[in-house]
C-alpha positions as CSV (number, residue, x, y, z in Angstrom):
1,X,73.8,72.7,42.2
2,X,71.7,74.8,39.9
3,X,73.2,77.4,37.1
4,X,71.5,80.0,35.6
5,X,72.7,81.2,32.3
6,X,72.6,83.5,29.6
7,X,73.3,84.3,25.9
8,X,73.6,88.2,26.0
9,X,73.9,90.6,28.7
10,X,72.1,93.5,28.3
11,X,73.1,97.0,29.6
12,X,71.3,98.6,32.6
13,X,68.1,101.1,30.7
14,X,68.5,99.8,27.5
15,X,66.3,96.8,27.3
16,X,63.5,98.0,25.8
17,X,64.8,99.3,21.8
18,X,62.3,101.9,22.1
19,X,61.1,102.4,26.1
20,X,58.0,103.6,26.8
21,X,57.9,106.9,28.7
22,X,55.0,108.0,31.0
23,X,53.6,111.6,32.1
24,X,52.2,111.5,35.4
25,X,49.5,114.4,36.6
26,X,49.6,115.3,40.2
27,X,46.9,113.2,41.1
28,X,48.9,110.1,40.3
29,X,51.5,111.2,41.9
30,X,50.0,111.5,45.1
31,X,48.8,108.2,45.2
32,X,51.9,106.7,44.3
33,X,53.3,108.6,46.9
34,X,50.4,107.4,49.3
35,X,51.4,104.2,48.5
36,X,54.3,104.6,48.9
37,X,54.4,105.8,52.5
38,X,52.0,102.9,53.2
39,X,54.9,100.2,52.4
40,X,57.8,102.2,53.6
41,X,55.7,102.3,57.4
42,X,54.3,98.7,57.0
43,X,58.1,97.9,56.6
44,X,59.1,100.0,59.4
45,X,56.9,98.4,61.7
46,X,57.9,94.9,60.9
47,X,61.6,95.9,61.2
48,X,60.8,97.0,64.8
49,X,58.9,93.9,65.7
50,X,61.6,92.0,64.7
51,X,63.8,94.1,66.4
52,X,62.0,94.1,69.8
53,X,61.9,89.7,68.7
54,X,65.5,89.7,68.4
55,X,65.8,91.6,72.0
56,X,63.1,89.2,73.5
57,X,65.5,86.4,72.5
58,X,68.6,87.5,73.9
59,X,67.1,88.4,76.8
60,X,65.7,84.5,77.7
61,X,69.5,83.6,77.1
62,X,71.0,85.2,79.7
């Protein structure tokens, strides 16, 4: 058995004493958005191949 521990718990956002904040131009934003869309459909396809897996194997079963 393994145990991970800690000495402080630190609050959701507050981690950083003084966080760093970011503009972002249009440009960026589109290829973040770009990107984005890349992994969201990359994930969508493996989630149908997995999908039409999972119906392959019930199928051999009956």
């Amino acid at each position: 058995m393994s145990m991970i521990t800690t000495s402080a718990w630190v609050r959701r956002g507050v981690a950083a004493q003084f966080p760093t904040k970011y503009e972002i131009n249009e440009e960026e934003m589109d290829r973040i958005s770009k990107l984005a869309r890349m992994q969201l459909e990359e994930a969508q396809g493996d989630l149908k191949a997995a999908q039409e897996d999972e119906e392959m194997e019930e199928d051999k079963k009956e």
